[in-house]
C-alpha positions as CSV (number, residue, x, y, z in Angstrom):
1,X,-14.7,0.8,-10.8
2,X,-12.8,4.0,-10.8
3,X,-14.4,6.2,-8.4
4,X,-11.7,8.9,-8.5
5,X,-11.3,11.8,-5.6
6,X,-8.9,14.6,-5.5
7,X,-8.2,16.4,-2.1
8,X,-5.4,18.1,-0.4
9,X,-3.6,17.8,2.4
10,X,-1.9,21.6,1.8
11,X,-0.9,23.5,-1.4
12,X,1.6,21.2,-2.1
13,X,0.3,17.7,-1.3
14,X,-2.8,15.8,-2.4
15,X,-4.4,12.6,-2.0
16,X,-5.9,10.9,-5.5
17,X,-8.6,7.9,-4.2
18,X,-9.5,5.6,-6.3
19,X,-12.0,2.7,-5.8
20,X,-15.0,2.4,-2.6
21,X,-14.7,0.7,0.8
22,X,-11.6,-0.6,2.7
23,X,-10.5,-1.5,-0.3
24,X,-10.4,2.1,-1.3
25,X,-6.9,2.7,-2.4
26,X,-5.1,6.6,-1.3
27,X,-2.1,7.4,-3.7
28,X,-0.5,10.7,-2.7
29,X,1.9,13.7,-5.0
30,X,3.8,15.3,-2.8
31,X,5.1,18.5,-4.3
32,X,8.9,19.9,-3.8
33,X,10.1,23.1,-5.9
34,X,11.9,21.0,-8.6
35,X,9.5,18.0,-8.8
36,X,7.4,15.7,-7.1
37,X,7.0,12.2,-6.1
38,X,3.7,9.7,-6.6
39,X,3.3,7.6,-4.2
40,X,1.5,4.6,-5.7
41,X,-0.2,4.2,-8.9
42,X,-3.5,2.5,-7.4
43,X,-5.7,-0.5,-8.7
44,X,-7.2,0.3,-11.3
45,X,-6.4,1.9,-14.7
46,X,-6.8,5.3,-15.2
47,X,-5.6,8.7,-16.7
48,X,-3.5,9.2,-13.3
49,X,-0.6,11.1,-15.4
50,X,-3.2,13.1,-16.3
51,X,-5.1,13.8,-13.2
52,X,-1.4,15.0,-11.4
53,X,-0.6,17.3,-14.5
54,X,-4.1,19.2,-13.7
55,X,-2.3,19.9,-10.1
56,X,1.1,20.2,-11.2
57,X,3.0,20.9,-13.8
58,X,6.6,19.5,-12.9
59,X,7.8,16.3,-13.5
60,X,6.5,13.2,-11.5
61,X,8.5,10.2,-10.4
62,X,6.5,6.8,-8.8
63,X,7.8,5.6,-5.7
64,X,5.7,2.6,-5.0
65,X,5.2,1.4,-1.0
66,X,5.4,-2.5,-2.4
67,X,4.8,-4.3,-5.5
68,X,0.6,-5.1,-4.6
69,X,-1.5,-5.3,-7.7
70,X,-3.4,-2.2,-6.0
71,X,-0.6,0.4,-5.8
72,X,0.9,-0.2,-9.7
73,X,-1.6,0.1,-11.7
74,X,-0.7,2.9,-13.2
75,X,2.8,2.7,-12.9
76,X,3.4,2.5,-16.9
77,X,2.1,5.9,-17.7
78,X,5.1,7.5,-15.9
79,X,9.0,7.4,-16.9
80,X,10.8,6.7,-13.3
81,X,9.2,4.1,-11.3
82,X,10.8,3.2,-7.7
83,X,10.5,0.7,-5.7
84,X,12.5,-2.0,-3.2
85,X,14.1,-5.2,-5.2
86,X,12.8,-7.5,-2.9
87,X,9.2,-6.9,-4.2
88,X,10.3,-7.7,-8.0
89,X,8.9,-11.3,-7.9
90,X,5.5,-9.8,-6.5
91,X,5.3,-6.8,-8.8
92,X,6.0,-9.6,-11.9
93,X,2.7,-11.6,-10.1
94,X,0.8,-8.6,-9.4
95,X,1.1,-7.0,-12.6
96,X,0.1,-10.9,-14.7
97,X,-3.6,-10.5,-16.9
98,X,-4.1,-14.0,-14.7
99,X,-3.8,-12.5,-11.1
100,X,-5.3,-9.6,-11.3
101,X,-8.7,-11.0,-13.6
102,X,-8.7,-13.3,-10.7
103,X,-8.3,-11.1,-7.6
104,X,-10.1,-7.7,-9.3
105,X,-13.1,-10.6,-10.0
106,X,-13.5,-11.8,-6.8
107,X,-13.2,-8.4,-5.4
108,X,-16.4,-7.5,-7.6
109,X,-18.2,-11.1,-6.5
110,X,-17.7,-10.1,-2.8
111,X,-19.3,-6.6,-3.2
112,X,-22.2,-9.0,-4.1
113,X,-22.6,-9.0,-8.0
114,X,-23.7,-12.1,-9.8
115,X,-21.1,-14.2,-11.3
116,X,-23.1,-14.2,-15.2
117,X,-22.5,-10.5,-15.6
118,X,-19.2,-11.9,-16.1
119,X,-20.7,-12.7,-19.2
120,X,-21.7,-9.6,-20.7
121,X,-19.2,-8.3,-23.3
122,X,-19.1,-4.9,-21.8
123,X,-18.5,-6.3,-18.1
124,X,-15.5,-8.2,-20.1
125,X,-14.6,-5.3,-21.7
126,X,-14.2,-3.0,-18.7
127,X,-12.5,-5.7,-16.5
128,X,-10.2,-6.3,-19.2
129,X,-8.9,-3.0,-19.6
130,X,-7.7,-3.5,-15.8
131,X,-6.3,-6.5,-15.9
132,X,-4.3,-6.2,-18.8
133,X,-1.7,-4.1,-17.8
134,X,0.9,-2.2,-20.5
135,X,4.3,-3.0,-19.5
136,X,5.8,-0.4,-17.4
137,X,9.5,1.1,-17.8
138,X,11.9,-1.4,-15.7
139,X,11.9,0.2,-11.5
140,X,14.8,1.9,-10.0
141,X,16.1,-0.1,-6.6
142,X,14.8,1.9,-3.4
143,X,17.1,1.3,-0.7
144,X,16.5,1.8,3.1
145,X,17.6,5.7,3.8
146,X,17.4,6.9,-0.1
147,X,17.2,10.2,0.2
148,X,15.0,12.3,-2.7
149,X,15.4,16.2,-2.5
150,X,12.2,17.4,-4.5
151,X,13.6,20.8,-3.8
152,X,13.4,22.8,-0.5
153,X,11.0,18.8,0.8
154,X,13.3,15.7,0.8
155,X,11.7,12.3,1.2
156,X,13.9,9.1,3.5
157,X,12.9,6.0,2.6
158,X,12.6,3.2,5.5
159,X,12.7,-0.1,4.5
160,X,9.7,-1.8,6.6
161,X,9.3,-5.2,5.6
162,X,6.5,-7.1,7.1
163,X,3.0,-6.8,4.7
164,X,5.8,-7.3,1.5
165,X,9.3,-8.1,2.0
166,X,9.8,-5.3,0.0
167,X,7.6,-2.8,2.0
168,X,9.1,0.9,2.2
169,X,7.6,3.9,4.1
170,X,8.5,7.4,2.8
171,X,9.1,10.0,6.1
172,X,8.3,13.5,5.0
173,X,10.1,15.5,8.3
174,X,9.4,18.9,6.6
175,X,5.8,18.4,6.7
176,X,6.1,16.0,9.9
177,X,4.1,13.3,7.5
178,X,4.7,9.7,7.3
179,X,3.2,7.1,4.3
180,X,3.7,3.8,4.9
181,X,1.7,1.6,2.5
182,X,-0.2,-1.1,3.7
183,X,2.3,-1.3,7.1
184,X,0.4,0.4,9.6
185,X,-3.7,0.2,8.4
186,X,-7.1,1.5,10.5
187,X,-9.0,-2.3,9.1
188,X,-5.3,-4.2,9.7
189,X,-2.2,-5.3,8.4
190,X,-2.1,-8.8,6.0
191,X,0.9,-10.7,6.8
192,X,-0.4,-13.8,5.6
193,X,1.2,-14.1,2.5
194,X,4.0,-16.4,1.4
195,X,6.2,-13.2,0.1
196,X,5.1,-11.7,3.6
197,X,8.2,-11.0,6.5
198,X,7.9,-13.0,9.6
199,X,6.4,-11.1,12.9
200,X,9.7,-10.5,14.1
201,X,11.2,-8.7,11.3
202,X,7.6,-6.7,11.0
203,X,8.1,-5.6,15.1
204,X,11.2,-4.7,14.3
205,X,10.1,-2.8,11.5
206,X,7.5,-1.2,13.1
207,X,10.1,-0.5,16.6
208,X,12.1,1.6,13.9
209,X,9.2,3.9,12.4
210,X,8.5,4.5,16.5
211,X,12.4,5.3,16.7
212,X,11.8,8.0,14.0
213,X,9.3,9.7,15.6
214,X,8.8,12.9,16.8
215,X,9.7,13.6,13.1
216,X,6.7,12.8,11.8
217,X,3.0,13.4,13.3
218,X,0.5,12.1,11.5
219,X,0.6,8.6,9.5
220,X,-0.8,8.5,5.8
221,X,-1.5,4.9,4.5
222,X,-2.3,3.0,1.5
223,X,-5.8,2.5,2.8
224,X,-8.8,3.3,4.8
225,X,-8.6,6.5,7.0
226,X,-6.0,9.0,7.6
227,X,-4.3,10.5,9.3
228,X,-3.3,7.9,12.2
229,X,-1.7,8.7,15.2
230,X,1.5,7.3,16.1
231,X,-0.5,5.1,18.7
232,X,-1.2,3.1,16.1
233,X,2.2,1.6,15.5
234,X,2.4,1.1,19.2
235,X,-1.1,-0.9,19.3
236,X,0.8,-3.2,16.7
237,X,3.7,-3.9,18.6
238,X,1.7,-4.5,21.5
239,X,0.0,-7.1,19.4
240,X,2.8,-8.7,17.9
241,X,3.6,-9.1,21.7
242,X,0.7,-11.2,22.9
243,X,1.5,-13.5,19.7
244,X,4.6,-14.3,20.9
245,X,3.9,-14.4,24.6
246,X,1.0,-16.8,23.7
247,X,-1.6,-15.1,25.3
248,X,-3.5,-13.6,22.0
249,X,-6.8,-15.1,21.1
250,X,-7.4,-15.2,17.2
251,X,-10.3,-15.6,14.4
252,X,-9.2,-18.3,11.2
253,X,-10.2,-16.1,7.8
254,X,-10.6,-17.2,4.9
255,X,-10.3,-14.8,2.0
256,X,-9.7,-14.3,-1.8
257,X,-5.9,-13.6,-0.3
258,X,-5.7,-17.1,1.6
259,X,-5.8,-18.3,5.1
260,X,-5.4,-15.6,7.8
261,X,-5.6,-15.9,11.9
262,X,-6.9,-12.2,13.3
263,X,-5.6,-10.9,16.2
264,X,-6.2,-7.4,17.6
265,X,-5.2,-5.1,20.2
266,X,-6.1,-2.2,20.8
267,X,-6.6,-0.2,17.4
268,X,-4.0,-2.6,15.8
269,X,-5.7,-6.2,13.5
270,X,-3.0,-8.5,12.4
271,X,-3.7,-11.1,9.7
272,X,-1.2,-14.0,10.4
273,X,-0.1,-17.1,8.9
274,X,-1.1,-20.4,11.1
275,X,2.8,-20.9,11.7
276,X,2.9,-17.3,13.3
277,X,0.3,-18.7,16.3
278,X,1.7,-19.7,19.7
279,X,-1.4,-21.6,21.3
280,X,-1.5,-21.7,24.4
């Protein structure tokens, strides 16, 4: 399950992967002379204080993108966790021996194993020891333009709710980097969920990473490939567009993660709730 790689982006930033597929989760340590940040702790559980003291040796604080079961995994092993108040009730679900046995399961079942090796003690075992998380230290609130001085590198937050109401992105305008989570994805963005934002408050979200720009170049997310292009963003506005002008044509899903309508343009795939879909 762990599947761990290390790379860097430069001497002072690194990418720790952890898992295979789209599901393939990207936590990043960004470096600054006095400490360093984590973003996200990832799905599964693993020596991830460890791995970032064999990089560095300052101290490391969590910032965490949203409260997903597959970017706080590891959030107990460190003292200072961040992360936005209106994720609290999904970090609490997220973080529950019940959701995540069921969810890290069906994960395994899709990739096409049997459901009796369940069964086997050390199959048990193993998922066990991911699903049953050690409490973590209680999160500091992230608020929208938090500023984090790391020393010679300060980190903004945005608040960009839309995946999670509680959805952050951290701009790096040093290093003209932007990590966003699970807002702006190569396979799509799920906004499916009940504790999802509506489409209007994501455009809007998105309309105020494009207002950012030029101060970042290159887009660093939660999952799948990187870097993107700021085209990206604007293929999902575009998108969100057609939704509301009713001209968008759509796919029903049905997934582990509920009931979602596709709808693409361009590079952009949005995963909608039914009530989001203007038919024409």
């Amino acid at each position: 399950m762990k599947d761990i790689e290390i790379s860097s982006i430069d001497d002072s930033t690194w990418i720790i992967s952890n898992g295979s597929g789209n599901g393939k989760t990207h936590n990043y340590l960004i470096e600054g002379e006095d400490y360093a940040v984590l973003i996200d702790t990832g799905l599964c559980v693993l020596d991830l204080k460890g791995i970032t003291q064999t990089l560095i040796s300052k101290e490391v604080i969590v910032i965490n993108t949203h409260g997903h079961l597959d970017h706080i995994a590891n959030n107990h092993q460190f003292d200072s966790i961040y992360m936005h108040p209106e994720d609290e009730k999904v970090l609490e679900e997220h973080s529950s021996y019940e959701y995540r046995h069921h969810l890290i399961a069906q994960r395994i079942m899709d990739k096409g194993c049997p459901n009796w090796l369940f069964h086997l003690p050390m199959i048990q075992e193993e998922l066990d020891k991911h699903c049953r998380l050690p409490k973590q230290n209680k999160y500091k609130e992230l608020y929208d333009g938090q500023i984090f001085d790391l020393g010679n590198r300060v980190l903004e937050i945005i608040h960009t709710p839309g995946h999670t109401c509680g959805s952050i992105s951290v701009l790096d305008s040093k290093k003209k980097r932007l990590y966003v989570g699970d807002s702006v994805c190569e396979k799509g963005v799920l906004l499916h969920f009940d504790h999802s934002a509506s489409l209007d408050i994501y455009q809007k979200s998105l309309n105020k990473l494009r207002d950012v720009y030029p101060l970042f170049e290159e887009i660093y997310p939660g999952h799948q490939m990187y870097p993107l292009s700021i085209y990206w963003i604007d293929d999902y506005i575009r998108g969100i567009d057609k939704i509301n002008n009713g001209s968008a044509y759509y796919t029903k899903v049905v997934s582990n993660t509920g009931t979602g309508y596709l709808v693409s343009y361009g590079r952009a795939t949005l995963s909608c709730p039914e009530s989001a879909i203007k038919r024409i």
